[in-house]
C-alpha positions in Angstrom: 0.0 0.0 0.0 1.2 3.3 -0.7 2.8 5.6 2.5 -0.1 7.1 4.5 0.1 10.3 5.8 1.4 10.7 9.2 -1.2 12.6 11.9 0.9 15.6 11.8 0.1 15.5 8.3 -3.6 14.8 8.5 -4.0 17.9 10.8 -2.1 20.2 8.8 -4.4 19.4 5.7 -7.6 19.7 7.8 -6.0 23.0 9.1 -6.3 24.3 5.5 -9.7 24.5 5.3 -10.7 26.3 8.1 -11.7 29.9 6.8 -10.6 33.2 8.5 -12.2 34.4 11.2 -13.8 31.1 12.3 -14.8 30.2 15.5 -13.2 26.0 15.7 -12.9 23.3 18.6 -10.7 21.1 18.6 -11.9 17.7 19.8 -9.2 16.1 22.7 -5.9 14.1 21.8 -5.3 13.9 18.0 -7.5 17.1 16.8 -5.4 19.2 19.2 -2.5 18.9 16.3 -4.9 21.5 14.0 -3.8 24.6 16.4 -0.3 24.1 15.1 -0.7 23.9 11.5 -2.9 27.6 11.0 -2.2 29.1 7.6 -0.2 32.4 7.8 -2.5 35.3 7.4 -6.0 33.8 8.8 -7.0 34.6 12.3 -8.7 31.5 13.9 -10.4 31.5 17.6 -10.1 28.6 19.2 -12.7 27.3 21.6 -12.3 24.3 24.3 -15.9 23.9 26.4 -14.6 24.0 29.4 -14.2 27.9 29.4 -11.5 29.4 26.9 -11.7 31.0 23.6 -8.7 32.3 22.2 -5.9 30.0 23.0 -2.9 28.9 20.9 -0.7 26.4 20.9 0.9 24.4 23.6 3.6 26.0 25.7 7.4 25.1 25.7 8.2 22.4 28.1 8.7 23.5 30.9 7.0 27.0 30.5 3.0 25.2 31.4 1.0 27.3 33.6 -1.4 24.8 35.1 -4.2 26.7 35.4 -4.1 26.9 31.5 -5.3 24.1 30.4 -7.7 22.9 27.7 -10.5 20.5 28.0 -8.2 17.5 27.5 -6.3 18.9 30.9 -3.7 20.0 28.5 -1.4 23.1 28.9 -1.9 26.1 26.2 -1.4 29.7 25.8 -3.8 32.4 25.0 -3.8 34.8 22.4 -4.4 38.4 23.4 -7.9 39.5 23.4 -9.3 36.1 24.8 -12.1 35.3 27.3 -12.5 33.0 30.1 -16.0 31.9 30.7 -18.5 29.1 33.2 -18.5 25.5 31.4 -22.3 26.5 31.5 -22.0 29.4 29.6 -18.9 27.7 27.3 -22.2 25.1 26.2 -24.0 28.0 25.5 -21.9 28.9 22.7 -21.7 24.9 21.1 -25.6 24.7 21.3 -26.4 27.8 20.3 -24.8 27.8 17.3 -21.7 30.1 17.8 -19.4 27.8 16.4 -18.4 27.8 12.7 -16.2 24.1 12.5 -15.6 21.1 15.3 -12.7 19.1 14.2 -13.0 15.4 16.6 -11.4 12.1 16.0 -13.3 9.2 15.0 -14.0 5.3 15.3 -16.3 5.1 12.5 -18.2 7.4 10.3 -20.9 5.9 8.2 -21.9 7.5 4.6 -24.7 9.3 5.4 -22.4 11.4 8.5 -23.0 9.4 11.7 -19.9 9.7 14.2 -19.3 6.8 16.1 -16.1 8.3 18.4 -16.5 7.9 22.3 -17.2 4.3 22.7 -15.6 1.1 21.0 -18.5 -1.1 23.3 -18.1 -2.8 26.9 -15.2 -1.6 29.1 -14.8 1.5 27.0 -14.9 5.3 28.5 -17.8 5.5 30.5 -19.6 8.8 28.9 -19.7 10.8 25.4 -18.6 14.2 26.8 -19.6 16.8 25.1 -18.7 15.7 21.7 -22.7 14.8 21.0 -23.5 18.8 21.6 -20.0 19.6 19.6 -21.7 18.0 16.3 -24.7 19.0 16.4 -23.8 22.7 17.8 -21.3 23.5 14.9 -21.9 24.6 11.8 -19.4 22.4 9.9 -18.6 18.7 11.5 -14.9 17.5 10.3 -13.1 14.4 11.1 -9.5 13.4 11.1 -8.4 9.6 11.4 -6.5 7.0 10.1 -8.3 5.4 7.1 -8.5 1.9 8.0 -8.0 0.7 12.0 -4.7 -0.6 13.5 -5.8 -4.2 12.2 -7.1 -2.9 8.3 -10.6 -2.9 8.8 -11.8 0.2 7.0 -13.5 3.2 9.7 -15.5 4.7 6.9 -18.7 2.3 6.6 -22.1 1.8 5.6 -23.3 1.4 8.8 -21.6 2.2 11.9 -21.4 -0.8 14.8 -20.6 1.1 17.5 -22.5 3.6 19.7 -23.0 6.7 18.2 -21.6 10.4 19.0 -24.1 12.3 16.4 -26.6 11.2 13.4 -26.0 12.8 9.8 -23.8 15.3 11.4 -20.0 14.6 9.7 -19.5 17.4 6.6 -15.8 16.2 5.5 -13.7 13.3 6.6 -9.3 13.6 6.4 -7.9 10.8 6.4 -4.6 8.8 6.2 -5.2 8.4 2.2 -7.9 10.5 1.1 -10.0 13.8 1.9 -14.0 12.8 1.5 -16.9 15.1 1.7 -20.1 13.5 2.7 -22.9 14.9 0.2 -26.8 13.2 0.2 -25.5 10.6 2.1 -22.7 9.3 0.1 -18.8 9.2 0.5 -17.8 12.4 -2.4 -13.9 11.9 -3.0 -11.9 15.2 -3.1 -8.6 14.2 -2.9 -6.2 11.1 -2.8 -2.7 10.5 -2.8 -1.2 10.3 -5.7 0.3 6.8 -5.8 -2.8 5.4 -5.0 -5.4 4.0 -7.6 -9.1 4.4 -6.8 -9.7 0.7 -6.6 -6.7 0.3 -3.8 -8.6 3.0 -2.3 -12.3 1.6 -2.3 -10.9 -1.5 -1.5 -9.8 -0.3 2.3 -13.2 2.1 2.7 -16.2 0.1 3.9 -18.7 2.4 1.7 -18.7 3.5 -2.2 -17.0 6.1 -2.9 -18.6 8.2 -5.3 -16.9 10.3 -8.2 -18.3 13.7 -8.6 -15.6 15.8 -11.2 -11.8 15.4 -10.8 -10.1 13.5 -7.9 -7.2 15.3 -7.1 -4.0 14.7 -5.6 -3.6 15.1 -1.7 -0.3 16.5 -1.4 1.2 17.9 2.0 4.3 19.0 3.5 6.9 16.9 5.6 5.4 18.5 9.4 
């Protein structure tokens, strides 16, 4: 199979989508990698839910101030101009509306936009979080995994298995191998890399992909 893209990678092409001036979370562990890869020239307000909007990237080892932290009990820094608010208040914002893109991780996301990403069954984390108002709250839903899982089986489905985050809410998918829009319900392929052939591709995605104009190539810097 051809080279995948590394998660560094994957984040820095989901980080070039997000427009100017948008209001993003970044879902905890993997998604947190976006705030590193903003294109020169765009101003982008970051929002975690439990009370911060307007914080950058992580702090220098050994520079954390502990009462910084993110909703994945991270360290980060904040930009000037930003706000400190009540969870309460911070859920305000998700289900009201406020923001423009949520950018989470992902088990499985089925063609017509269901997010499966908290729970992987029995013994798993005991709660979705907040990541089931975080779909449905945002105005754009985009996901960033690995194409298949650590044993090949494909995380873009039919039909997710496991229990779901959100229903119909998923607008774009990133992946190891591909960037996918989901349109009426059906995988739309944007971009793939460029050693890849479509067949190899629909052969590790548990869905059709559909065709809809030119593929093109999914080229991105070493990060």
């Amino acid at each position: 199979m051809t080279a995948k893209l590394t998660n560094a990678q994957i984040a820095w092409r989901a980080a070039q989508d997000i427009p100017d001036g948008a209001y993003v979370n970044l879902g905890i562990g993997f998604p947190e990698m976006v705030a590193k890869f903003k294109p020169d020239g765009r101003e982008v307000i970051y929002h975690t839910e439990n009370g911060i909007l307007g914080f950058g990237e992580a702090p220098p080892t050994g520079k954390e101030d502990w009462d910084l932290i993110n909703a994945g009990k991270k360290p980060v820094t904040v930009k000037p101009g930003a706000a400190f608010f009540h969870h309460a208040d911070s859920f305000a914002m998700v289900r009201g509306g406020h923001l423009d893109v949520a950018i989470l991780g992902a088990y499985e996301v089925a063609e017509n936009g269901d997010l499966a990403n908290w729970s992987t069954g029995p013994g798993s984390v005991p709660a979705v979080g907040g990541a089931m108002d975080l779909v449905h709250g945002a105005r754009r839903v985009a996901v960033i995994t690995d194409h298949v899982t650590k044993d090949g089986r494909p995380k873009l489905v039919k039909k997710c298995s496991l229990p779901l985050t959100g229903v119909g809410c998923v607008t774009t998918v990133y992946t190891s191998l591909a960037v996918i829009d989901i349109v009426d319900a059906r995988f739309v392929l944007r971009e793939k890399l460029p050693g890849m052939s479509l067949e190899e591709l629909q052969g590790l995605t548990g869905a059709p992909l559909t065709v809809d104009g030119s593929v093109q190539d999914l080229i991105v810097p070493e990060v």
